[in-house]
C-alpha positions as CSV (number, residue, x, y, z in Angstrom):
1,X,59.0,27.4,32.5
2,X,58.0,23.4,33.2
3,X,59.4,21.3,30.9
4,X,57.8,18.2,28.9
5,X,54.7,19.5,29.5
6,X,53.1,19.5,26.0
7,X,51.9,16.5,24.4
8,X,54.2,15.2,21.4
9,X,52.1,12.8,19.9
10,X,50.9,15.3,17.1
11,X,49.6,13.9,14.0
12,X,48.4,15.1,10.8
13,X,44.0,14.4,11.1
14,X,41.3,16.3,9.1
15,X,39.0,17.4,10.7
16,X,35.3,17.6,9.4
17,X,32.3,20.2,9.8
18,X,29.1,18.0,10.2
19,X,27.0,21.3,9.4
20,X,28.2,21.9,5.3
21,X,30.8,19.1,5.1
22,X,33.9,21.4,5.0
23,X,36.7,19.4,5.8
24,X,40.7,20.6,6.9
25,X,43.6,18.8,7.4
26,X,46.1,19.8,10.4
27,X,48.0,18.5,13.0
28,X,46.6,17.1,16.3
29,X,46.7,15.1,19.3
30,X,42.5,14.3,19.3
31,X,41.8,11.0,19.9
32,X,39.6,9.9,16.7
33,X,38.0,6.5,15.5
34,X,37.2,7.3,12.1
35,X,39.9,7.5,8.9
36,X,38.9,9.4,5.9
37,X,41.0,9.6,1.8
38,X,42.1,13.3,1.9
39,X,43.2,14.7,-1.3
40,X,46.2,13.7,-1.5
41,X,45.5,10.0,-1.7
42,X,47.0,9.2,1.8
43,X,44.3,8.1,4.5
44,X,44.2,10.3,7.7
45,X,42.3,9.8,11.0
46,X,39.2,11.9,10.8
47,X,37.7,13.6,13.7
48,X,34.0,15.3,12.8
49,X,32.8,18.2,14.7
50,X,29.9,20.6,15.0
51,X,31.1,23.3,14.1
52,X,34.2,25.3,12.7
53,X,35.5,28.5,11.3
54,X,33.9,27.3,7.9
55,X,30.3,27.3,9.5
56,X,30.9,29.7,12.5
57,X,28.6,32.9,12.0
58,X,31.5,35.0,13.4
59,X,33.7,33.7,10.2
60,X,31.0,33.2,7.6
61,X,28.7,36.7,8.1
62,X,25.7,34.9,8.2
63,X,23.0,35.4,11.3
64,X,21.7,31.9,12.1
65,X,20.7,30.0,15.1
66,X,23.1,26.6,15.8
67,X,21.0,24.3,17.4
68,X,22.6,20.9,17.5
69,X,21.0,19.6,21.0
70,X,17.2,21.2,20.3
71,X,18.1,23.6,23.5
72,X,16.3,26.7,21.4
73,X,13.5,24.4,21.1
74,X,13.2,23.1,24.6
75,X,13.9,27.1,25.9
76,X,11.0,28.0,24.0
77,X,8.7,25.5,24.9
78,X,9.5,26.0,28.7
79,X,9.0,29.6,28.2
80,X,5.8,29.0,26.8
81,X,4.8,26.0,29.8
82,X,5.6,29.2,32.5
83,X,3.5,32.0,30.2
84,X,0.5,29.3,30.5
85,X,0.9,28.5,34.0
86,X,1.4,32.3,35.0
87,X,-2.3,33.0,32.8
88,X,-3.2,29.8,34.8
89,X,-2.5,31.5,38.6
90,X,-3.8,35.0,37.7
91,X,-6.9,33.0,36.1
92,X,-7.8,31.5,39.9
93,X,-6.5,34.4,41.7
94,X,-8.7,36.4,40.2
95,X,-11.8,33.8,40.2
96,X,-10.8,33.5,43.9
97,X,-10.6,37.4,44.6
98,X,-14.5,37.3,43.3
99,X,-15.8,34.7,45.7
100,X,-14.2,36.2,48.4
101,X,-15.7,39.7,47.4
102,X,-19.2,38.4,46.8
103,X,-18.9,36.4,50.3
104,X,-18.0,39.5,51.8
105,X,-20.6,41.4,49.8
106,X,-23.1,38.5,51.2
107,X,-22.0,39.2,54.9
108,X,-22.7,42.9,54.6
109,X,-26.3,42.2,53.3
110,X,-26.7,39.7,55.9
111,X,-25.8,42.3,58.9
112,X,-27.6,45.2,57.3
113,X,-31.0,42.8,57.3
114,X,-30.3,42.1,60.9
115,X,-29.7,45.2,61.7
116,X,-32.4,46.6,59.7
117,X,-34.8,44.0,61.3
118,X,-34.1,45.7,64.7
């Protein structure tokens, strides 16, 4: 086993859940910039982040979509932008299949005259 490989600079931090607030206090080596009043009346460095047991689905039971960057959002709307442009190609394809049927069905009328004409 390599020795002196883990960090020793742990310190006690809390940590907070920007979704409900929840806050913890533990021990850490997170680089923070904030400092927060815990409970005890000591001030600790405070690190905030998205998400955490106390707002996790998997911990908490509850079915709900975490959507900190919008990326549901933009999904949904690109999904949408492809249905519309796929509508939008089968739309001239088929508009294109029609002209070429009635300039075929115009050719045929044009030989059988001729030929008829003979």
């Amino acid at each position: 086993m390599k020795k002196d490989i883990h960090p020793k600079d742990y310190r006690l931090i809390v940590i907070e859940d920007l979704n409900n607030g929840a806050q913890f206090l533990t021990r850490s080596t997170a680089k923070t910039e904030g400092t927060v009043k815990w409970e005890d009346g000591n001030e600790y460095p405070l690190l905030k982040v998205h998400i955490t047991s106390a707002s996790h689905p998997f911990y908490t039971g509850e079915e709900r979509i975490l959507d900190i960057e919008g990326r549901v959002d933009k999904f949904k709307a690109r999904a949408a932008a492809g249905e519309a442009s796929k509508k939008k190609r089968a739309a001239a394809a088929q508009k294109e299949t029609k002209r070429q049927q009635a300039k075929i069905a115009k050719a045929e009328a044009k030989a059988e005259n001729t030929t008829a004409d003979k």
